[in-house]
N, C-alpha and C positions, 0 to 999 in steps of 0.2 A: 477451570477457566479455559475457554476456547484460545486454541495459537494458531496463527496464518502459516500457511506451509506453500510453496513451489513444489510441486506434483507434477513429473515428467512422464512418458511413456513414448518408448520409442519402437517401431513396430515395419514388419512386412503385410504386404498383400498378394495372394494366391490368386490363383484362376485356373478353367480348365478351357481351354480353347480350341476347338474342333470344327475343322468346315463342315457346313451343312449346306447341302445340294448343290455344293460347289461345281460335283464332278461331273451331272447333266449339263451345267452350263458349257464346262470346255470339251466335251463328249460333241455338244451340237457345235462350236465354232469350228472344232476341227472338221466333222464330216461333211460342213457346209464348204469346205477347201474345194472349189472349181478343181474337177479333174481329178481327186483322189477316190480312190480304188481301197479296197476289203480294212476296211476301219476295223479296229481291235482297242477296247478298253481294258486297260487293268489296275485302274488306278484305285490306291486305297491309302486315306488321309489320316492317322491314328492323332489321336488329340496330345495334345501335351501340356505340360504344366508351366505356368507363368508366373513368375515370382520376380515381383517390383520391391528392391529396400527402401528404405529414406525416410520413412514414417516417421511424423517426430511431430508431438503438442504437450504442453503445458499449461497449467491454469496458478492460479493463487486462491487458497481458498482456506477458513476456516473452518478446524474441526478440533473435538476433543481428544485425539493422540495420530500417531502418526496411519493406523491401518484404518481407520475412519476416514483422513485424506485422499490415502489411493483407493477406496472403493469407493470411491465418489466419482474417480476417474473413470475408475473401473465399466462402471454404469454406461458409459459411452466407447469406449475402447478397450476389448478386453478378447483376448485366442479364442476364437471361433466365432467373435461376431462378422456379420457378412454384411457388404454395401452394396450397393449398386450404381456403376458410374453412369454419364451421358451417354455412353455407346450403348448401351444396354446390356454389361456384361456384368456378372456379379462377381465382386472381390470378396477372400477369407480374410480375417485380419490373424497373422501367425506373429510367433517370437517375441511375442510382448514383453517389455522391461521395463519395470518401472525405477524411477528413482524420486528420492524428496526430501528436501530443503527445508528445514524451521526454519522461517525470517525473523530478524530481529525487530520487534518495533518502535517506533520512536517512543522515548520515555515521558511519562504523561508530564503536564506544565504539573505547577506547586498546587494549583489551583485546581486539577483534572485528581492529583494523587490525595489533596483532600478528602474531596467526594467520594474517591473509590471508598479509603481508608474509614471514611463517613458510615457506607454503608455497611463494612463491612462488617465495624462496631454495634451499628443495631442492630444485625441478624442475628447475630453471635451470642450478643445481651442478651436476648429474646428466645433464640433456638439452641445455643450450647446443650450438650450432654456432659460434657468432659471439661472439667475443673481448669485444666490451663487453658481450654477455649475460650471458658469466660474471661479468665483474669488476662489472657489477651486481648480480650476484645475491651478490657475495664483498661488497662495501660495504653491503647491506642485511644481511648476517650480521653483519659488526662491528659496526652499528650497536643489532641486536638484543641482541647480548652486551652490547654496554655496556649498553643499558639495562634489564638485567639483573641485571649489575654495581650499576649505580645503583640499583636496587631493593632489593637485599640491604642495600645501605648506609644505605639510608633506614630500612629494618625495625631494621637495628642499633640507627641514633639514634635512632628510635619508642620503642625496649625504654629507652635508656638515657635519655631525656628522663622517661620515666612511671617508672623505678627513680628518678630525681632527684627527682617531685614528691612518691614518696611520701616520701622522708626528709625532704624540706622541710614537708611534710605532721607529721612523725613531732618534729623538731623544734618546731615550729610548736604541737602540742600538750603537749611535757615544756615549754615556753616558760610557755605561759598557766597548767602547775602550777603553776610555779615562780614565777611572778606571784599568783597565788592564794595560794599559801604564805606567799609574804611579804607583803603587806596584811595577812590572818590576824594574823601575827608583829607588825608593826607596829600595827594594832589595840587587840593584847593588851600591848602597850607601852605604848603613851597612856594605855590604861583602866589601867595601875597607876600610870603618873605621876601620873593626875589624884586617884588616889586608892590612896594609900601603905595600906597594912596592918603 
């Protein structure tokens, strides 16, 4: 079963940087100097190396263990691939480190771990080799039916708790007629005791 992993890689960039025809260009601005006399060049520019740190990306990605993750990373960032920025200079990529994170994932609903468990059970039935594969995959089928079982059961007394409330309900208001009625009645009793006709 595939697990989601954070795959880090943090990394340097190289370069080799070296003027080219630089030295014509200040050779002629100098000797164009109004007024200067016996021009002598000796100029000579040795290239050197360029090394920018700070490198740093991450992804999330599923795969089947952890060295299937980083060479996944790998494919894109990995010591001695080379770039090319906007100036038109090519960068090495050096010092590569990777690091990586099993995440945890959130744990399936009741309804998500059925279906898994679901399926589990007919492959197993069906493709087992090995004696406890099956009678595992037979123990998660009964357990499935029962609670299945137990669900039918609970819908029944759902139905028959809410047919109870409403006669209690239905009760509940021929009650408060019948309470109404009689005040009414008793009312109209008083007012002639108190006063005979």
């Amino acid at each position: 079963m595939a697990t989601k992993y954070r795959v880090s890689a943090s990394f340097d960039l190289t370069t080799e940087i070296e003027p080219d025809g630089i030295e014509g260009r200040i050779e002629s601005a100098v000797q164009d100097i109004e007024g200067a006399e016996n021009f002598e060049s000796g100029s000579y520019f040795s290239g050197q190396t360029v090394t920018c740190d700070g490198g740093q990306v991450s992804i999330e990605i599923e795969a089947d263990d952890e060295d299937t993750a980083v060479s996944m990373l790998r494919e894109a960032i990995e010591d001695g691939m080379e770039y090319e920025d906007y100036n038109g200079f090519t960068w090495l990529v050096e010092s590569c480190d990777y690091e990586i994170e099993a995440l945890e994932e959130e744990p399936p609903t009741v309804e998500e771990a059925i279906e898994i468990l679901a399926r589990f059970a007919e492959t197993h039935l069906s493709e087992a080799d090995e004696d406890h594969e099956r009678r595992l995959a037979q123990a998660i089928r009964v357990v499935l039916d029962d609670h299945a079982r137990l669900g039918r059961v609970v819908a029944e007394v759902s139905i028959a708790v809410r047919d109870l409330q409403q006669k209690v309900a239905t009760l509940q208001e021929q009650n408060d007629q019948q309470r109404t009625s009689i005040e009414a009645l008793t009312a109209e009793l008083r007012s002639q005791i108190r006063d005979p006709q």
